[in-house]
C-alpha positions in Angstrom: -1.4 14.8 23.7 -1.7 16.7 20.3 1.6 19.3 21.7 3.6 15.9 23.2 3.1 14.9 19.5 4.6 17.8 17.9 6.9 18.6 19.9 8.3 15.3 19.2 7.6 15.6 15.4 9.4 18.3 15.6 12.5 17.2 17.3 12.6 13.9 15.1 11.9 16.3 11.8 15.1 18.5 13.0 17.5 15.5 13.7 16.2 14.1 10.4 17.8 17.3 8.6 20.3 17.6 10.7 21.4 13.6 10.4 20.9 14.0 6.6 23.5 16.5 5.9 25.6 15.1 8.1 25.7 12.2 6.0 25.8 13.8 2.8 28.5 16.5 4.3 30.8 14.7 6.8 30.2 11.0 6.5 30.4 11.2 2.6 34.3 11.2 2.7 34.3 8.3 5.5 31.6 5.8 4.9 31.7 3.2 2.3 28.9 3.4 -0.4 26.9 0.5 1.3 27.3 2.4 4.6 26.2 5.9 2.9 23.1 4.3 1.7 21.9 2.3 5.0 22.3 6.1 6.7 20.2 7.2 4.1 17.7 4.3 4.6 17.5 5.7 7.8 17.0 9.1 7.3 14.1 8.7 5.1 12.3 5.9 7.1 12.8 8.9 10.1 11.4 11.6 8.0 8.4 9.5 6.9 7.6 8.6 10.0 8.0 11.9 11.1 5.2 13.0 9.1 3.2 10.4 9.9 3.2 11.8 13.5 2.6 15.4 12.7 -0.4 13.3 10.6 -1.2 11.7 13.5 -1.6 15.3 15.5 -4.4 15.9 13.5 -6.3 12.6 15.6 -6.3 13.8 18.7 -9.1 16.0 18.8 -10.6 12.2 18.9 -9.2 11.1 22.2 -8.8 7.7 22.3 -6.7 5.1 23.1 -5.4 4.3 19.5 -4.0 7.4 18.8 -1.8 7.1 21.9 -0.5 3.4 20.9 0.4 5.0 17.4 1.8 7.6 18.5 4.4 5.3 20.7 4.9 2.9 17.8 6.1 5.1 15.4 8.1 6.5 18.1 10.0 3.5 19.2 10.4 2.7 15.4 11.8 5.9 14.5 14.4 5.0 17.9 14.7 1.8 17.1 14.9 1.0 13.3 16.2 4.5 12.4 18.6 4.3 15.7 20.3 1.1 14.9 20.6 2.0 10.9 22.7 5.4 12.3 25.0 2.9 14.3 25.1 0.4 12.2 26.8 2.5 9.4 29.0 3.9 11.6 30.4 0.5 13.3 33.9 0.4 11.6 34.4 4.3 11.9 33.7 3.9 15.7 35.8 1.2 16.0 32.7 -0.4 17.4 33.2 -4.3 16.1 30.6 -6.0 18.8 28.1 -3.2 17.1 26.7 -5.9 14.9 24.5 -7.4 18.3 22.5 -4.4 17.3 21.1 -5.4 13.9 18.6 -7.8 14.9 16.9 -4.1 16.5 16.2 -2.8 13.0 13.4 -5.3 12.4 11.9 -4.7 15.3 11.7 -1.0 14.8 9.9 -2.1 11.5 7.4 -4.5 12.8 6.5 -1.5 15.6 6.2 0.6 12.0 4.1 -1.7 10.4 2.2 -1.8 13.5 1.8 1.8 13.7 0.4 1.8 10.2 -2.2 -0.4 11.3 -3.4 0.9 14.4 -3.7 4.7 12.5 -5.8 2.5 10.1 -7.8 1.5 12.8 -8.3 5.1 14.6 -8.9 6.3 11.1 -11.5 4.5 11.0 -13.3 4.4 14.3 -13.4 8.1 13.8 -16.5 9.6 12.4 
C-alpha cells in the first residue's frame, strides 16, 4: 500500500509541475485572466493534495482500513476537482461549449477532499 501511494504521489506531484508551467508558459498567451487563475486553482489544490498523500505514506505502517479510504478520496479529488478545473479553463480554446455539464464535478471532487481530511483525522488518531 505505502509504494501504490507514492508512486501515485509521485505521478500527481509530476503532472502538478508539469500542468503548472504549462499554464504559466503556453496557456498564458491564450487563456483569459479568469481562466488563468481557475488553472491555477487547480494546480495548487493538486499539489496540496499531493502532499497530503506522500503524508499519508507515512500511515501505512498502521494497516488499516482508513488509510486506504483516504488514500482513494484524495485521489478521486485530485481527478475530479483538479480534473474538471483543467477542462473547465480550457472550454472555449477546445471549442468544447457542452463542457460546462462538467462543473457540477468540481464540488464533488471537494466534498471527497473534505472527506479525505476527515478520515486522515480519524486514522491519525486511532493510531497510537
Amino acid at each position: 500500500m505505502n509504494k501504490q501511494i507514492i508512486l501515485t504521489a509521485s505521478f500527481f506531484g509530476m503532472l502538478a509541475v508539469i500542468t503548472g508551467a504549462f499554464g504559466a508558459h503556453a496557456l498564458k498567451a491564450v487563456l483569459s485572466e479568469q481562466h488563468l487563475e481557475t488553472w491555477h486553482t487547480a494546480v495548487q489544490y493538486q499539489f496540496y493534495h499531493t502532499f497530503a498523500l506522500l503524508f499519508l505514506s507515512s500511515l501505512t505502517r498502521f494497516k488499516n482500513n482508513i488509510v486506504l479510504t483516504t488514500y482513494y478520496l484524495f485521489t478521486f479529488g485530485i481527478i475530479l476537482f483538479s480534473g474538471s478545473l483543467y477542462l473547465l479553463s480550457c472550454r472555449d480554446l477546445l471549442g468544447w461549449s457542452w463542457l460546462p455539464v462538467v462543473g457540477p464535478v468540481t464540488p464533488i471532487g471537494g466534498l471527497l477532499f473534505i472527506a479525505g481530511w476527515v478520515t486522515l483525522a480519524i486514522a491519525g488518531y486511532r493510531n497510537k
